[in-house]
N, CA, C and O of each residue as an XYZ file, in Angstrom:
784
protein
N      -7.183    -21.237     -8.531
C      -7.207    -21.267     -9.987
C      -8.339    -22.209    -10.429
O      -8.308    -23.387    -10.073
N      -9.143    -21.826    -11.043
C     -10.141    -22.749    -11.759
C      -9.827    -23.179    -13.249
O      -9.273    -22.611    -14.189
N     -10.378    -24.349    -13.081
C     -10.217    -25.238    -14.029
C     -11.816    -25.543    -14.834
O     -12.929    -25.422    -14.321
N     -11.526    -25.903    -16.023
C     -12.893    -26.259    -17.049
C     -12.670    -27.452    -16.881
O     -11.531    -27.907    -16.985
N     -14.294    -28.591    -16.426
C     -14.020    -29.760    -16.217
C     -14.442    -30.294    -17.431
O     -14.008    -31.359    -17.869
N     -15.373    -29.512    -18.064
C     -15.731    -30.228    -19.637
C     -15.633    -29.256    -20.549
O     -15.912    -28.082    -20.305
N     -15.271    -29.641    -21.550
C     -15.281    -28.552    -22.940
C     -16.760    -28.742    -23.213
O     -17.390    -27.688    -23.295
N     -17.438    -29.850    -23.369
C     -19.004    -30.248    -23.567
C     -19.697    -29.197    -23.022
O     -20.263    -28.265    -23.593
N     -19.599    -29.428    -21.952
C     -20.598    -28.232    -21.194
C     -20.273    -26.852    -21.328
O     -21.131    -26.013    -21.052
N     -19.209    -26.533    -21.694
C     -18.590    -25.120    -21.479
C     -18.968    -24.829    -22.747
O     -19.092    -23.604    -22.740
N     -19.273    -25.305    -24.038
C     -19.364    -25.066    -25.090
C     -21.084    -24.445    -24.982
O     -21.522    -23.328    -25.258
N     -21.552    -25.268    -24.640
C     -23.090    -24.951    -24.269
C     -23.276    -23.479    -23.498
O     -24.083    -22.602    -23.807
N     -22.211    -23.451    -22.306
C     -22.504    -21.863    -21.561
C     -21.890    -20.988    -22.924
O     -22.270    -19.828    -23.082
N     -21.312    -21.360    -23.502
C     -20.908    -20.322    -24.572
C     -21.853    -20.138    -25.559
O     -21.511    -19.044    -26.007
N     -22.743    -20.461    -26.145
C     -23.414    -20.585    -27.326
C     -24.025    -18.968    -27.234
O     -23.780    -18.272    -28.219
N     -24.643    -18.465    -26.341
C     -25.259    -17.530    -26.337
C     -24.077    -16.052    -26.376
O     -24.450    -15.012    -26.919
N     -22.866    -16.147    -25.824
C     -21.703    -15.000    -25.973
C     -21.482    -15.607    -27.967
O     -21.740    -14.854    -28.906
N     -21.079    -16.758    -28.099
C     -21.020    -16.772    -29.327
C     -22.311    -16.387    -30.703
O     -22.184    -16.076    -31.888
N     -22.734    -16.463    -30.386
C     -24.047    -15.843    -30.842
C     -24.208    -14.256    -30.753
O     -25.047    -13.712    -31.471
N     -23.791    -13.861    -30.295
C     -24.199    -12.717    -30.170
C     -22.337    -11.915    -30.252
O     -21.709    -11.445    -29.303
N     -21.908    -12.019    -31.678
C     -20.298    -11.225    -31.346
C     -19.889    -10.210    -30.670
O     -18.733     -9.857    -30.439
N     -20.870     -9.750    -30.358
C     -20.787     -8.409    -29.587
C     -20.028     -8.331    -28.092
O     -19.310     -7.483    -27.563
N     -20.685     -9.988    -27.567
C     -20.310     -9.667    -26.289
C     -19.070    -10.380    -26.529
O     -18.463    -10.023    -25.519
N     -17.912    -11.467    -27.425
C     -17.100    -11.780    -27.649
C     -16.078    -10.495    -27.605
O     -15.176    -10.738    -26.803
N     -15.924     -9.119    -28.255
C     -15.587     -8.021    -28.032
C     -16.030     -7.379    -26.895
O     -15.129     -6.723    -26.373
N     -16.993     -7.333    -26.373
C     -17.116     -5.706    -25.915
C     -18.017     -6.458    -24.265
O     -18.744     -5.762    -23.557
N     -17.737     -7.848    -24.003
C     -18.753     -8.640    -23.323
C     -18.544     -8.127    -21.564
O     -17.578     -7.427    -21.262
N     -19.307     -8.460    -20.775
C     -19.149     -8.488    -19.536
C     -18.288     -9.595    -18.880
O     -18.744    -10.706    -18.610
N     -16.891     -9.178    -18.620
C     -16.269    -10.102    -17.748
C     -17.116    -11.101    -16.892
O     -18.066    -10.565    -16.321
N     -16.955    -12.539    -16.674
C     -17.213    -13.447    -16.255
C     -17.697    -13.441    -14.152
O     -16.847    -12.994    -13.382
N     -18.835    -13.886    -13.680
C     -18.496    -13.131    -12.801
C     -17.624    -14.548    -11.547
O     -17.094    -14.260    -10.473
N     -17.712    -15.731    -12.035
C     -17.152    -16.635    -11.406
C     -15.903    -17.514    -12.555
O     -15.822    -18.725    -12.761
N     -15.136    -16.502    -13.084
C     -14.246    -17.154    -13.770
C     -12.929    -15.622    -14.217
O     -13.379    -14.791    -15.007
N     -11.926    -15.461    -13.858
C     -11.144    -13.949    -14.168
C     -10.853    -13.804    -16.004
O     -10.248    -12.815    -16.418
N     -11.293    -14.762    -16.869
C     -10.476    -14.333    -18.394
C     -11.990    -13.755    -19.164
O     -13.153    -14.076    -18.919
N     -11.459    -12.832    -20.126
C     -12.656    -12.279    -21.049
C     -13.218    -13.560    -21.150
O     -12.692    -14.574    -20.691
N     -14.903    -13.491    -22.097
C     -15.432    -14.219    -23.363
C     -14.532    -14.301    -23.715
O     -13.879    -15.119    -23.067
N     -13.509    -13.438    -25.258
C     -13.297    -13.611    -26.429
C     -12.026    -14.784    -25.597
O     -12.139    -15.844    -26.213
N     -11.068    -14.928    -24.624
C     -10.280    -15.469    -24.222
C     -10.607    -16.848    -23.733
O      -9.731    -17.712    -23.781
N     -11.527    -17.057    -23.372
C     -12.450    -18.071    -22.573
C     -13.055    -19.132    -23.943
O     -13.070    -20.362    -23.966
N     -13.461    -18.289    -24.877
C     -13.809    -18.929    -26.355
C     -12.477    -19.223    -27.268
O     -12.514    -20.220    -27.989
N     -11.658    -18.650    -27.270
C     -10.234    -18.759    -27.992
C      -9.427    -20.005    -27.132
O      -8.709    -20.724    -27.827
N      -9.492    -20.284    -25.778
C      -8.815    -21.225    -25.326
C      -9.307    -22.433    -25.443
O      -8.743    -23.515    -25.599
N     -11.188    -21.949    -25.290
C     -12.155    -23.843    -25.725
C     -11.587    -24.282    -27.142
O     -11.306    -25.474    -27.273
N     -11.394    -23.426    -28.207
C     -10.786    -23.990    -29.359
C      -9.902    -24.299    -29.571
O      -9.583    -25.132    -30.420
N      -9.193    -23.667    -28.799
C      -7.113    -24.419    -29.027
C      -7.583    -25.948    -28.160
O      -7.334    -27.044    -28.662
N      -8.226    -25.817    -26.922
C      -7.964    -26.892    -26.342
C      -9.221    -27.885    -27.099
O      -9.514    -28.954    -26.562
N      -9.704    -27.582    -27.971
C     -10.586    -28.463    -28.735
C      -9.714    -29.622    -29.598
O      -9.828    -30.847    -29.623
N      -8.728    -28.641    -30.341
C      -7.757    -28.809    -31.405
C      -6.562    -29.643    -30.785
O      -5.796    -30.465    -31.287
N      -6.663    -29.232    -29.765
C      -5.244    -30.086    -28.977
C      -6.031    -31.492    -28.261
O      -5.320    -32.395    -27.820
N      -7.233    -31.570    -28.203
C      -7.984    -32.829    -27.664
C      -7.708    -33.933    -29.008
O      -6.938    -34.881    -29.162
N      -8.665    -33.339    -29.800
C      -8.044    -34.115    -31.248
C      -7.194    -34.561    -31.789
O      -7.199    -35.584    -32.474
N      -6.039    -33.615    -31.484
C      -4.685    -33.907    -32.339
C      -3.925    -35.339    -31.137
O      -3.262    -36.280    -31.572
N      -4.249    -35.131    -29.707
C      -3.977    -36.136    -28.997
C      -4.641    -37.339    -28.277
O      -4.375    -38.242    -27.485
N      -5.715    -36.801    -29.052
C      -6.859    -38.308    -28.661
C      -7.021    -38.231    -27.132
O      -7.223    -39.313    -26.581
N      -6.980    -37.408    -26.548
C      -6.596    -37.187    -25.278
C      -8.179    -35.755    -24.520
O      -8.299    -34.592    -24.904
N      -8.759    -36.222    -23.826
C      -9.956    -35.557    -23.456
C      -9.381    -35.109    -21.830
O     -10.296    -34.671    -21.132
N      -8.050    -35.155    -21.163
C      -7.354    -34.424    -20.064
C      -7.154    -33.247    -20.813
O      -6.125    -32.704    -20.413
N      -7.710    -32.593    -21.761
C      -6.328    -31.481    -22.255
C      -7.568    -30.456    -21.611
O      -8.722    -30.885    -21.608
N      -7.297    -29.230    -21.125
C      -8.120    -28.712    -21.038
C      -7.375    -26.844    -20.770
O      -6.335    -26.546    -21.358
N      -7.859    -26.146    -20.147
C      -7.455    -25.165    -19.517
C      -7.669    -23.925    -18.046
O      -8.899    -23.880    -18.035
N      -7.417    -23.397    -17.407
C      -7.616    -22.753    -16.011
C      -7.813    -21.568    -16.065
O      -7.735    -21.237    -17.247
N      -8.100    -20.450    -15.227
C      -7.906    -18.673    -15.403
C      -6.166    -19.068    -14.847
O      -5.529    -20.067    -14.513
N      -5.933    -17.545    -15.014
C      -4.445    -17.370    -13.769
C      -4.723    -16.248    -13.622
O      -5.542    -15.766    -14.405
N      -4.208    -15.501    -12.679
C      -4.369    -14.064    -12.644
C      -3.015    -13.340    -13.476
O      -3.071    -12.192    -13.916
N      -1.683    -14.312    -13.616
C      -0.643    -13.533    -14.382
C      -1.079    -13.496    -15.989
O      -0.167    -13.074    -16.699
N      -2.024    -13.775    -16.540
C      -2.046    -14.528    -17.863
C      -3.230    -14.316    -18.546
O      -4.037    -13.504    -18.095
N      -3.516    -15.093    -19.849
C      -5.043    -15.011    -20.471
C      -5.268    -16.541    -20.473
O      -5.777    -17.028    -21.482
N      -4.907    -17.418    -19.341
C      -5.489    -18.488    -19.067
C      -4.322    -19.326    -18.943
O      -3.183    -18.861    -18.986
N      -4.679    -21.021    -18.732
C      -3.336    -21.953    -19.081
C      -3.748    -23.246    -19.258
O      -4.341    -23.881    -18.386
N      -3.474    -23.654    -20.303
C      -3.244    -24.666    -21.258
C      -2.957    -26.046    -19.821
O      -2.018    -26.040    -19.026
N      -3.887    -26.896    -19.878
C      -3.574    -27.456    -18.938
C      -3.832    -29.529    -19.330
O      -4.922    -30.078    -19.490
N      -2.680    -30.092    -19.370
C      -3.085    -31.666    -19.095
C      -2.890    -32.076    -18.056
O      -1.829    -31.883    -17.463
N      -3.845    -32.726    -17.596
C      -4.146    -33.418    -16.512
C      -3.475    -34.370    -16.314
O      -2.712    -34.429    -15.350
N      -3.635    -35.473    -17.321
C      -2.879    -36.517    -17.246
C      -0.928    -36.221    -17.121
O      -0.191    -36.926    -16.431
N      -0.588    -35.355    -17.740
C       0.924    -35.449    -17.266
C       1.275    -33.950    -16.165
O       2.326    -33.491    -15.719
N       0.174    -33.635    -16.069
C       0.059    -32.412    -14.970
C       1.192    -30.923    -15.781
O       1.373    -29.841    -15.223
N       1.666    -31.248    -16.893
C       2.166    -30.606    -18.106
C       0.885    -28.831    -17.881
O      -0.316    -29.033    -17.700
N       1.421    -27.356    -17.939
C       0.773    -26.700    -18.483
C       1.368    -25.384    -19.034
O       2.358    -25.076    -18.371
N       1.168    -24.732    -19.767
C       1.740    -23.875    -20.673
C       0.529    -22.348    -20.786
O      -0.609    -22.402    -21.253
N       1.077    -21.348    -20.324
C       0.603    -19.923    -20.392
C       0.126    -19.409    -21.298
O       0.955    -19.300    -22.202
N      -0.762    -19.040    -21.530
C      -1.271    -18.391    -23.055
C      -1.564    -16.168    -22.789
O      -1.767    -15.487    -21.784
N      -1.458    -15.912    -23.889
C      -1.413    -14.325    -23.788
C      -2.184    -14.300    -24.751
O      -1.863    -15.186    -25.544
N      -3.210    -13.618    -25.150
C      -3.794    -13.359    -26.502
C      -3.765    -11.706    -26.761
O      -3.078    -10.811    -26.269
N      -4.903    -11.717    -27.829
C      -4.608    -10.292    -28.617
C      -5.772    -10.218    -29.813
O      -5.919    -10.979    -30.770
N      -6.377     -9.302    -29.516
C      -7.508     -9.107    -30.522
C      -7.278     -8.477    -31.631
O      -6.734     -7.374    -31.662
N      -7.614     -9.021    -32.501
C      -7.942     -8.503    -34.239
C      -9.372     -8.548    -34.552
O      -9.807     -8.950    -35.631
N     -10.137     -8.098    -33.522
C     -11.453     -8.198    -34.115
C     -11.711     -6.973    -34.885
O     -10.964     -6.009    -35.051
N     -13.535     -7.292    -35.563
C     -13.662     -6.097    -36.166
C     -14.345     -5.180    -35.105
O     -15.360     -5.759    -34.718
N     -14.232     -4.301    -34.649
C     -14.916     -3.864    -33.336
C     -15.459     -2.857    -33.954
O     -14.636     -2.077    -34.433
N     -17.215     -2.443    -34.210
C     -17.744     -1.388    -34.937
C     -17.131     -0.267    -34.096
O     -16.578      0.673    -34.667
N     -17.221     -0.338    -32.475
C     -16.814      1.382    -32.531
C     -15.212      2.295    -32.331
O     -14.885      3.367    -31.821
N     -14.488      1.148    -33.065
C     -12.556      0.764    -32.985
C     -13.045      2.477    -34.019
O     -13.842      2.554    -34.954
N     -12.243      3.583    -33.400
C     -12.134      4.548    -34.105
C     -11.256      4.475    -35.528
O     -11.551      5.045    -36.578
N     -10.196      3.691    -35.301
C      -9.774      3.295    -37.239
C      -9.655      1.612    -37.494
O      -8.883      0.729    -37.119
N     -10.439      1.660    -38.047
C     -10.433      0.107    -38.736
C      -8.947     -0.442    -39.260
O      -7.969      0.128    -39.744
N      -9.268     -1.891    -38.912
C      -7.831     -2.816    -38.991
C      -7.549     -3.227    -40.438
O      -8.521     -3.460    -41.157
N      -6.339     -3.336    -40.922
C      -5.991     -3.673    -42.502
C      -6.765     -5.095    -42.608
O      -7.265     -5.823    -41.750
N      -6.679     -5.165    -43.705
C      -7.382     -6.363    -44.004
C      -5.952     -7.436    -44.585
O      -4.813     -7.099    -44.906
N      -6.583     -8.766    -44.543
C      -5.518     -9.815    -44.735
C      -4.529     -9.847    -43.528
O      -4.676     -9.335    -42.418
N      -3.216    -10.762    -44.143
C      -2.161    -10.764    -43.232
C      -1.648    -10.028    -42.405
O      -1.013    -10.335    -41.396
N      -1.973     -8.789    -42.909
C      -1.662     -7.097    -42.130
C      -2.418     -7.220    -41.179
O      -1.610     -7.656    -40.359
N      -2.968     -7.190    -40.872
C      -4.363     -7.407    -39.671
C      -3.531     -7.898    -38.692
O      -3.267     -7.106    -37.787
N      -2.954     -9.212    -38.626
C      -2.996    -10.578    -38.012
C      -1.196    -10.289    -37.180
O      -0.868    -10.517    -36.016
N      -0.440     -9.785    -38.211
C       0.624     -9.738    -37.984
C       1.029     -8.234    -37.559
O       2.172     -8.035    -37.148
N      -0.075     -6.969    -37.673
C       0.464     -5.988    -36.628
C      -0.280     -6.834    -34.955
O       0.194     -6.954    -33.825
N      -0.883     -7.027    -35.235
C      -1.615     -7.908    -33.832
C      -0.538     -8.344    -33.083
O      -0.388     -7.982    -31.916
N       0.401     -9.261    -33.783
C       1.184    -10.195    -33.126
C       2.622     -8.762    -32.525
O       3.508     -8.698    -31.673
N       2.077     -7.909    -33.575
C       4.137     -7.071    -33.272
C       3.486     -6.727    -32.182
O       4.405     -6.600    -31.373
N       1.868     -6.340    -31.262
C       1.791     -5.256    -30.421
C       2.528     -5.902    -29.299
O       3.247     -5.381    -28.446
N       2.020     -7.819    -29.579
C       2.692     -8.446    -27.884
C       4.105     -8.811    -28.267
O       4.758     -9.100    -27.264
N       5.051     -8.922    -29.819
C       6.730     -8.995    -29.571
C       7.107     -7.768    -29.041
O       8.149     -7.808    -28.387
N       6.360     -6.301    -29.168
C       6.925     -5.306    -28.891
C       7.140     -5.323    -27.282
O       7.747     -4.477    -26.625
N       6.331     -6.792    -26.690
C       6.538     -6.563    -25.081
C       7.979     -7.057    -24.589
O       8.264     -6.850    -23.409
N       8.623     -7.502    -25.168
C       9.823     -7.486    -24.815
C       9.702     -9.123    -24.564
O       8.622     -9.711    -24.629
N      11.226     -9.908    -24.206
C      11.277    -11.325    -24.339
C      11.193    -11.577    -23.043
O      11.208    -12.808    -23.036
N      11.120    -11.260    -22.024
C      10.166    -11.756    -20.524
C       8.905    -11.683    -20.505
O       8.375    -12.373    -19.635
N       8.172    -11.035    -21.220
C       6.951    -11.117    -21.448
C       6.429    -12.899    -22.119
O       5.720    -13.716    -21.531
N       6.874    -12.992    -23.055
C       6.733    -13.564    -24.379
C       7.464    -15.157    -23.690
O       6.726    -16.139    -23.602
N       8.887    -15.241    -23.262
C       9.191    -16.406    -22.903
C       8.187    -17.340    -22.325
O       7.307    -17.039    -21.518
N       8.463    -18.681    -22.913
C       7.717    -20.048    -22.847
C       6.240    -19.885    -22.959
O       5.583    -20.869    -22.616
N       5.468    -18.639    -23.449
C       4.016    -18.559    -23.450
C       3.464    -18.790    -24.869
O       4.039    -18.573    -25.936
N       2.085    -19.332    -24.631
C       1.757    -19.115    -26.206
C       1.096    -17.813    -26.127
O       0.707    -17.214    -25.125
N       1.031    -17.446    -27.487
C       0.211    -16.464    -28.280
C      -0.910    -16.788    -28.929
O      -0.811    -17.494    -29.932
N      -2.311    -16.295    -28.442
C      -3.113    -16.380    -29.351
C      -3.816    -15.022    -30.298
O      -4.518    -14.081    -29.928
N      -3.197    -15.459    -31.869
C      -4.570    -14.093    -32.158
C      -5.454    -14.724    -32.327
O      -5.488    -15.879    -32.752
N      -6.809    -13.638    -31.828
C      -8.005    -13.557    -32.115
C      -8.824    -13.333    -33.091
O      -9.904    -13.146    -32.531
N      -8.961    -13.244    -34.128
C      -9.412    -12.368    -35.196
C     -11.086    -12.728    -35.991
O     -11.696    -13.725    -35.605
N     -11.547    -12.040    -36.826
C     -12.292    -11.877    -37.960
C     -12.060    -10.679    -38.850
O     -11.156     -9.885    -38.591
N     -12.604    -10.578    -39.563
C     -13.213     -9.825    -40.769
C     -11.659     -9.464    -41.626
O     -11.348     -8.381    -42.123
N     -10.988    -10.513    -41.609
C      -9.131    -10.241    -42.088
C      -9.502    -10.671    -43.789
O      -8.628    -10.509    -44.641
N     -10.741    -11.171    -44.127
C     -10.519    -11.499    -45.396
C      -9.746    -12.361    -46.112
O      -8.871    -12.898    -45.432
N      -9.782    -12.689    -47.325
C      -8.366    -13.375    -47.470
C      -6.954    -13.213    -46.780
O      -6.554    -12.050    -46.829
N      -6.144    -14.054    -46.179
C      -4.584    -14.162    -45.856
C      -4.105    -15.527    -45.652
O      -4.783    -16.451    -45.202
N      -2.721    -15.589    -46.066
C      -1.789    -16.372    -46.651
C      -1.046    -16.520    -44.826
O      -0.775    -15.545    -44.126
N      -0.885    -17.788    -44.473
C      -0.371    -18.089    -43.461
C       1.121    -18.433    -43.021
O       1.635    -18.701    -41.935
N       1.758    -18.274    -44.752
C       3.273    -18.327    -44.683
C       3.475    -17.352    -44.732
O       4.624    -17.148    -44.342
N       2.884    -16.319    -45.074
C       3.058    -14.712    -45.464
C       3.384    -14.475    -43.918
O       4.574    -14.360    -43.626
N       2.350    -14.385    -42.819
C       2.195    -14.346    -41.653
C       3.756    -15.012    -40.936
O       4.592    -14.438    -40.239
N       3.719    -16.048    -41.305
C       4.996    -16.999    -40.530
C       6.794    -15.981    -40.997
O       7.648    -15.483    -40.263
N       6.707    -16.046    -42.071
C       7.829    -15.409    -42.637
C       7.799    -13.754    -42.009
O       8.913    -13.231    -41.992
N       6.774    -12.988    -41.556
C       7.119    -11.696    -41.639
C       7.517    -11.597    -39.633
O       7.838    -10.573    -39.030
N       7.324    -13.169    -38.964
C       7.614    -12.888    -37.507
C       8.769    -14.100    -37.354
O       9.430    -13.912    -36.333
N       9.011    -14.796    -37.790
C      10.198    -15.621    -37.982
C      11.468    -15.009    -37.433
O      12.193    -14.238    -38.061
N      11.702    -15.518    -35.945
C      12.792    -15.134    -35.798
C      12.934    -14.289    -34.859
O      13.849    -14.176    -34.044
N      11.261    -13.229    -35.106
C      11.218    -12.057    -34.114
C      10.993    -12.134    -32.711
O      10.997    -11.237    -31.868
N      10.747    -13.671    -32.580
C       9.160    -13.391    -31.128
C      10.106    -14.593    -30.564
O      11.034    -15.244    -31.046
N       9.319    -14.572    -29.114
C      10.073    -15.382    -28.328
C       8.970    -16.621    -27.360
O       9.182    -17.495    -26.519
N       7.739    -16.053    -28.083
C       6.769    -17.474    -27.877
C       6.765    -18.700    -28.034
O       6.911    -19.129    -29.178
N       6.600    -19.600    -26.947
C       6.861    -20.834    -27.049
C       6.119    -21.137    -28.744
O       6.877    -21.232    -29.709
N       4.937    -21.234    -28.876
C       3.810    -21.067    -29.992
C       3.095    -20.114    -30.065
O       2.777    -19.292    -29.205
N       2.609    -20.282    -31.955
C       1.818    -18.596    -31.718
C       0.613    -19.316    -32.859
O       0.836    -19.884    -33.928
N      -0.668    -19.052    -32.193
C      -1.969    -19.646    -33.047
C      -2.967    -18.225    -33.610
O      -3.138    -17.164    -33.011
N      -3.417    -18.569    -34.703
C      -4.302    -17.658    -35.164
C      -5.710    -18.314    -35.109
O      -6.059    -19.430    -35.494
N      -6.365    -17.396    -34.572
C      -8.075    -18.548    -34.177
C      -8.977    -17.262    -35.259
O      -8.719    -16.058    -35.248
N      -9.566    -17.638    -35.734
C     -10.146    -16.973    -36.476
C     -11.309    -17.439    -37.483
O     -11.120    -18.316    -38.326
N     -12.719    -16.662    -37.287
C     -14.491    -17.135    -37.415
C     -14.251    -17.306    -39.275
O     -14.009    -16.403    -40.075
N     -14.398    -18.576    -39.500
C     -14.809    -19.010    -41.064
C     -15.900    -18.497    -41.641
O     -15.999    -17.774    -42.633
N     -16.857    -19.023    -40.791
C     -18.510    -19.029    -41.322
C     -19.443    -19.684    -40.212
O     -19.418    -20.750    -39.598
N     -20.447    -18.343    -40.234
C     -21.645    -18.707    -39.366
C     -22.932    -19.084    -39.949
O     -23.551    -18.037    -40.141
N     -23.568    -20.017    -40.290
C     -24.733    -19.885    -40.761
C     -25.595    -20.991    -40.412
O     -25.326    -21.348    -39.265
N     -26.891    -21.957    -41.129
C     -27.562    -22.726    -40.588
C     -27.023    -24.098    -40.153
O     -27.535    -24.987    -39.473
N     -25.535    -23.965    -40.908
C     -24.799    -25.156    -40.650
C     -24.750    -24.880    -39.187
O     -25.585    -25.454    -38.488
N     -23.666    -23.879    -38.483
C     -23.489    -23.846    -36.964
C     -22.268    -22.846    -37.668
O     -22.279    -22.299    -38.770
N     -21.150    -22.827    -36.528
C     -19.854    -21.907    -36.609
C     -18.599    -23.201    -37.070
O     -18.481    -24.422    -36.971
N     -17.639    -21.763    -37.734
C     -16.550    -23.016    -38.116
C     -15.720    -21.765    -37.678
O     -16.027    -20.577    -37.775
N     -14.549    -22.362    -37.153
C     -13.328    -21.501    -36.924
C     -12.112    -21.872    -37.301
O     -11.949    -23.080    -37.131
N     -11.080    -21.254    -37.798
C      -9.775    -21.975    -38.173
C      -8.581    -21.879    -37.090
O      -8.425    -20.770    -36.581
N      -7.794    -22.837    -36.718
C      -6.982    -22.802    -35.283
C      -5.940    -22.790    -36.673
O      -6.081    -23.641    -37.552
N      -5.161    -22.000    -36.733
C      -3.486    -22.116    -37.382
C      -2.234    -22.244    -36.312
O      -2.064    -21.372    -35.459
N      -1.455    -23.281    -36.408
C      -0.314    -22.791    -35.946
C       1.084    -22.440    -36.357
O       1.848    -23.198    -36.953
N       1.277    -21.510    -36.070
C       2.677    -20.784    -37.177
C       3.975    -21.453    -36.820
O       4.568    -20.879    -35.907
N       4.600    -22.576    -37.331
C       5.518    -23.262    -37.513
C       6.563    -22.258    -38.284
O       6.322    -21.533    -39.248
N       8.246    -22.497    -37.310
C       9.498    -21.636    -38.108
C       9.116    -22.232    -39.863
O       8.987    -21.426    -40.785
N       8.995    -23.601    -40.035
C       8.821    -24.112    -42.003
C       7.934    -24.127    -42.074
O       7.472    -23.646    -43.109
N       6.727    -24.830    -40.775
C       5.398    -25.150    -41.787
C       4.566    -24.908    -40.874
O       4.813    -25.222    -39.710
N       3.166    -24.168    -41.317
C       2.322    -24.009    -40.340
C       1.026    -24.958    -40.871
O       0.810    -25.290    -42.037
N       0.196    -25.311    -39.624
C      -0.869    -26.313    -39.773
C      -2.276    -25.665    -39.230
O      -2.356    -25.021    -38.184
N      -3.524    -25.980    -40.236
C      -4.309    -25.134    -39.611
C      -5.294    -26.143    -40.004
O      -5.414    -26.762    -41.061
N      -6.143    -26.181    -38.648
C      -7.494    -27.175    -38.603
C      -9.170    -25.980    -38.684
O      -9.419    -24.781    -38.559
N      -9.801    -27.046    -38.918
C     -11.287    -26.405    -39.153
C     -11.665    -26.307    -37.729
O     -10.657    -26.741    -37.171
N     -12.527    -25.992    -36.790
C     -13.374    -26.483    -35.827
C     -14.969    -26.379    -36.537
O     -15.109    -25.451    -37.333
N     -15.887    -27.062    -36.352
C     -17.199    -26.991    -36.924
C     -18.240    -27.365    -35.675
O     -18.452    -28.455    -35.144
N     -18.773    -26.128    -35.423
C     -19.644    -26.590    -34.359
C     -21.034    -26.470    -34.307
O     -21.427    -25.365    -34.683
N     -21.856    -27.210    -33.982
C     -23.045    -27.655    -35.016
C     -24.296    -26.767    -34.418
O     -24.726    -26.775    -33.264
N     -24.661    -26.153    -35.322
C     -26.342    -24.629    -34.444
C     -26.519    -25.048    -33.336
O     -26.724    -24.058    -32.634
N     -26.584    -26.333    -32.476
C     -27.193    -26.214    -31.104
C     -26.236    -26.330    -30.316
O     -26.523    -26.861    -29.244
N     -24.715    -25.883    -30.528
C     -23.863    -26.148    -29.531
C     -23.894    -27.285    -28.864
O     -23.392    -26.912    -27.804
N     -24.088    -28.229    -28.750
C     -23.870    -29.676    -28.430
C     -22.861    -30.136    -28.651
O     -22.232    -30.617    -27.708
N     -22.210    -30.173    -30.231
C     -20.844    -30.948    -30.638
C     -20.052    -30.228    -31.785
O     -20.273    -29.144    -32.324
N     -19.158    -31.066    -31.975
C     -18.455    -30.427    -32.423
C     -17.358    -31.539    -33.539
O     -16.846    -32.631    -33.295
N     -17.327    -30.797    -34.606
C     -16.191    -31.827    -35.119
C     -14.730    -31.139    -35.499
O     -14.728    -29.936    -35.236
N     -13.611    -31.583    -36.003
C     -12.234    -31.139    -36.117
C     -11.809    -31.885    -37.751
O     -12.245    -32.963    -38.156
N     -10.787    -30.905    -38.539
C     -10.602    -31.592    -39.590
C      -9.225    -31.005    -40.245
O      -8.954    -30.080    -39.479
N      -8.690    -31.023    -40.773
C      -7.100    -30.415    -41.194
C      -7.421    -29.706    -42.099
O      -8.429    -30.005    -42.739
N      -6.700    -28.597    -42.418
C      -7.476    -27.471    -44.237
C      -6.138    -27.858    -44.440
O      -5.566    -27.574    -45.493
């Protein structure tokens, strides 16, 4: 099982898949690592968000072959399974995805529809863009209850431009969900974190 020893550096091999969305969707599997791009970029940001929130630079993550990666601290040797799920906009997706909350939350029914051995103690990540406006209690209230994921995060592209990329990490809380910025600056070098 391999492990990411720096988010620093890994952010840097990413700049060019992120740059180019195409290969985030539609990219060439990794040839010394088993998880997509879009999975490989969705886990540097949770584990960006989870570095921050714990002041803690052990947090990191691994491939697995059962999984779409795993959530991994070092320091308490603690790690947790992740499954994701795309909501991208994919130009050659023969019918385009609803826009807003609809988007986000048929996403999530495709992996409750896997049944609760699937789903037990794992997180969920969606993936998404081009969802437009959506309401994140809307989202919380319409799976409340349904799913059997330890946690379920929505990662999803703000804005790309001369600033650099910003992405929003949500996490869907049964009362309250919390969703941070990531802002990462045109030359892929760094990165900052902030609460919306």
């Amino acid at each position: 099982m391999r492990q990411v020893r720096s988010l620093k550096i890994l952010l840097k091999d990413m700049e060019s898949i992120v740059k180019n969305p195409k290969l985030l969707y539609n990219g060439r599997d990794f040839k010394n690592f088993s998880l997509r791009p879009r999975e490989v970029w969705a886990n540097w940001l949770l584990c960006a968000v989870y570095q921050n929130i714990h002041k803690d630079e052990s947090i990191t993550f691994a491939e697995d072959e059962e999984c779409d990666g795993v959530l991994i601290d070092k320091l308490t040797g603690g790690s947790r399974k992740t499954e994701h799920v795309s909501a991208l906009d994919v130009p050659l997706r023969k019918k385009g995805l609803p826009q807003g909350e609809t988007r986000i939350i048929d996403a999530i029914n495709l992996k409750i529809n896997k049944g609760k051995e699937y789903a037990e103690g794992k997180i969920l990540v969606v993936f998404f863009d081009g969802a437009g406006k959506w309401y994140r209690n809307k989202i919380r209230e319409a799976i409340n209850g349904r799913h059997n994921f330890c946690m379920i995060y929505c990662i999803g592209l703000l804005t790309s431009d001369n600033n650099g990329y910003a992405y929003s990490v949500t996490e869907l809380h049964e009362k309250k969900s919390i969703s941070f910025k990531v802002h990462i600056n045109l030359e892929f070098t760094d990165w900052t974190i902030s609460l919306i």
